[in-house]
C-alpha positions as CSV (number, residue, x, y, z in Angstrom):
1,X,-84.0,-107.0,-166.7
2,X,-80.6,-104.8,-166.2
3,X,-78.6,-108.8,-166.8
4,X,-80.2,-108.2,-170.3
5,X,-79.0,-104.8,-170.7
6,X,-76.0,-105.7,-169.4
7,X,-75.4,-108.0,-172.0
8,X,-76.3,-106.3,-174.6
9,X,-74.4,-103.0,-173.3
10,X,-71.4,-105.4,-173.3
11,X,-72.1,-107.0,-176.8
12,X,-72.1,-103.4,-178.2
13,X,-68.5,-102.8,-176.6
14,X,-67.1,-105.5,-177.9
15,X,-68.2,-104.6,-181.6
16,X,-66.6,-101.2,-180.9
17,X,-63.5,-103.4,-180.7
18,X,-63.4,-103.0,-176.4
19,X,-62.1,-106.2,-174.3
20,X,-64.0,-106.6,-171.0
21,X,-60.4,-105.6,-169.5
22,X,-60.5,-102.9,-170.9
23,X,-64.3,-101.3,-171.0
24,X,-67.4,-103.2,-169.9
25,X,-70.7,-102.6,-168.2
26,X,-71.0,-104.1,-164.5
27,X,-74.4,-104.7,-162.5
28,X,-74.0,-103.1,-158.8
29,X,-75.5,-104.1,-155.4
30,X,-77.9,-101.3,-156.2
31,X,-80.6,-102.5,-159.2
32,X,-81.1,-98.6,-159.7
33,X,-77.6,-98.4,-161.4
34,X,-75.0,-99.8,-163.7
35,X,-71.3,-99.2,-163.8
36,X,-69.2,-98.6,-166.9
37,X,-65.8,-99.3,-166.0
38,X,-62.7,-100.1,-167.3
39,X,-58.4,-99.4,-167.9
40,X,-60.0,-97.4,-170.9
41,X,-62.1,-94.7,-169.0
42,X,-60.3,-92.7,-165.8
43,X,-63.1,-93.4,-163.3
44,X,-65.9,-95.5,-163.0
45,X,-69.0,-94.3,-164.7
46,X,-72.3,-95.3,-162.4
47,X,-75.9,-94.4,-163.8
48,X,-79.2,-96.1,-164.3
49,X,-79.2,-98.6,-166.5
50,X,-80.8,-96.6,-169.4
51,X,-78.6,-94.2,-169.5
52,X,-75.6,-96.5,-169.1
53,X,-76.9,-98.4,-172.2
54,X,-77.4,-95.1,-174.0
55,X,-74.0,-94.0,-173.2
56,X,-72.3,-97.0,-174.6
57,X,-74.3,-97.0,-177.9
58,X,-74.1,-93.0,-178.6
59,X,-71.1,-92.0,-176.1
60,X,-68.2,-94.8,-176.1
61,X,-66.2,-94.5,-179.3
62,X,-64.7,-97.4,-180.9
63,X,-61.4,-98.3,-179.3
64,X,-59.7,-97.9,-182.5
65,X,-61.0,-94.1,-182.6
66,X,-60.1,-93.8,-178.7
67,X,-56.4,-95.1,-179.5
68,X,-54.4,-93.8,-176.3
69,X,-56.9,-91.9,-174.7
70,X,-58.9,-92.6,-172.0
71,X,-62.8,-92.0,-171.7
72,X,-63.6,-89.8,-168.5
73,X,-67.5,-89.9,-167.3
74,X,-67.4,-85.8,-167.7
75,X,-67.1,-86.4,-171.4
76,X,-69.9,-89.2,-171.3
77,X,-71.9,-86.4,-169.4
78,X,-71.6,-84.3,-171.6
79,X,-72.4,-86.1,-174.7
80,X,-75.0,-87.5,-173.1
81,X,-76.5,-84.1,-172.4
82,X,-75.9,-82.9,-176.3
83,X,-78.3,-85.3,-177.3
Protein backbone atom coordinates (compact mmCIF):
# COMPACT_ATOMS: atom_id res chain seq x y z
CA UNK A 1 0.00 0.00 0.00
CA UNK A 2 2.40 3.07 1.01
CA UNK A 3 4.85 1.72 -2.52
CA UNK A 4 1.54 2.96 -4.22
CA UNK A 5 1.40 6.15 -2.57
CA UNK A 6 4.73 6.47 -2.90
CA UNK A 7 4.48 6.52 -6.47
CA UNK A 8 1.88 8.42 -6.93
CA UNK A 9 3.28 11.08 -4.28
CA UNK A 10 6.33 11.13 -6.54
CA UNK A 11 4.35 11.25 -9.85
CA UNK A 12 2.66 14.43 -8.53
CA UNK A 13 6.20 16.00 -7.78
CA UNK A 14 7.48 15.53 -10.87
CA UNK A 15 4.43 17.30 -12.64
CA UNK A 16 5.09 20.23 -10.22
CA UNK A 17 8.30 20.27 -12.27
CA UNK A 18 10.56 18.53 -8.97
CA UNK A 19 13.52 16.01 -9.95
CA UNK A 20 13.84 13.12 -7.39
CA UNK A 21 17.22 15.03 -6.55
CA UNK A 22 15.74 17.58 -5.72
CA UNK A 23 12.21 16.63 -3.84
CA UNK A 24 10.72 13.06 -3.56
CA UNK A 25 8.85 10.91 -1.24
CA UNK A 26 10.86 7.96 0.42
CA UNK A 27 9.34 4.77 2.22
CA UNK A 28 11.19 4.34 5.84
CA UNK A 29 12.00 1.19 7.90
CA UNK A 30 8.84 2.20 9.77
CA UNK A 31 5.38 1.35 7.48
CA UNK A 32 3.71 4.04 9.86
CA UNK A 33 5.62 6.87 7.97
CA UNK A 34 6.90 8.43 4.82
CA UNK A 35 9.69 10.90 4.25
CA UNK A 36 9.60 13.94 2.04
CA UNK A 37 12.96 14.80 1.44
CA UNK A 38 15.04 16.55 -0.79
CA UNK A 39 18.03 19.72 -1.74
CA UNK A 40 14.66 21.62 -2.21
CA UNK A 41 13.20 21.48 1.49
CA UNK A 42 15.77 22.28 4.72
CA UNK A 43 15.02 19.10 6.58
CA UNK A 44 13.40 16.00 6.09
CA UNK A 45 9.73 15.95 6.34
CA UNK A 46 8.54 12.34 8.12
CA UNK A 47 4.65 11.74 8.51
CA UNK A 48 2.19 9.00 7.79
CA UNK A 49 1.73 8.34 4.56
CA UNK A 50 -1.65 10.21 4.27
CA UNK A 51 -0.53 13.13 5.29
CA UNK A 52 2.66 12.95 3.32
CA UNK A 53 0.51 12.44 0.18
CA UNK A 54 -1.73 15.27 1.28
CA UNK A 55 1.18 17.53 1.79
CA UNK A 56 2.64 17.02 -1.71
CA UNK A 57 -0.65 17.51 -3.50
CA UNK A 58 -2.00 20.73 -1.40
CA UNK A 59 1.50 21.86 0.39
CA UNK A 60 4.58 21.50 -2.21
CA UNK A 61 4.50 24.27 -4.69
CA UNK A 62 5.57 23.83 -8.14
CA UNK A 63 9.35 24.24 -8.39
CA UNK A 64 8.97 26.94 -10.73
CA UNK A 65 6.81 28.94 -7.95
CA UNK A 66 9.50 27.77 -5.19
CA UNK A 67 12.40 29.27 -7.52
CA UNK A 68 15.39 29.66 -4.83
CA UNK A 69 13.70 28.93 -1.90
CA UNK A 70 13.64 26.06 0.10
CA UNK A 71 10.51 24.21 1.59
CA UNK A 72 10.88 23.77 5.52
CA UNK A 73 8.42 21.05 7.17
CA UNK A 74 7.18 24.11 9.62
CA UNK A 75 5.65 25.66 6.54
CA UNK A 76 4.22 22.15 5.34
CA UNK A 77 2.84 22.07 9.00
CA UNK A 78 1.31 24.82 8.80
CA UNK A 79 -0.43 24.58 5.58
CA UNK A 80 -1.37 21.46 6.41
CA UNK A 81 -3.07 22.64 9.47
CA UNK A 82 -4.97 25.65 7.40
CA UNK A 83 -6.80 23.17 5.70
Amino acid sequence: MNEAIVDEANEILRGKGYKEAHLAVFSTPMASKLLIKGTKIGSPFADSPETVLRAVRECVPTADDLGRHTITPTELRACLDQA
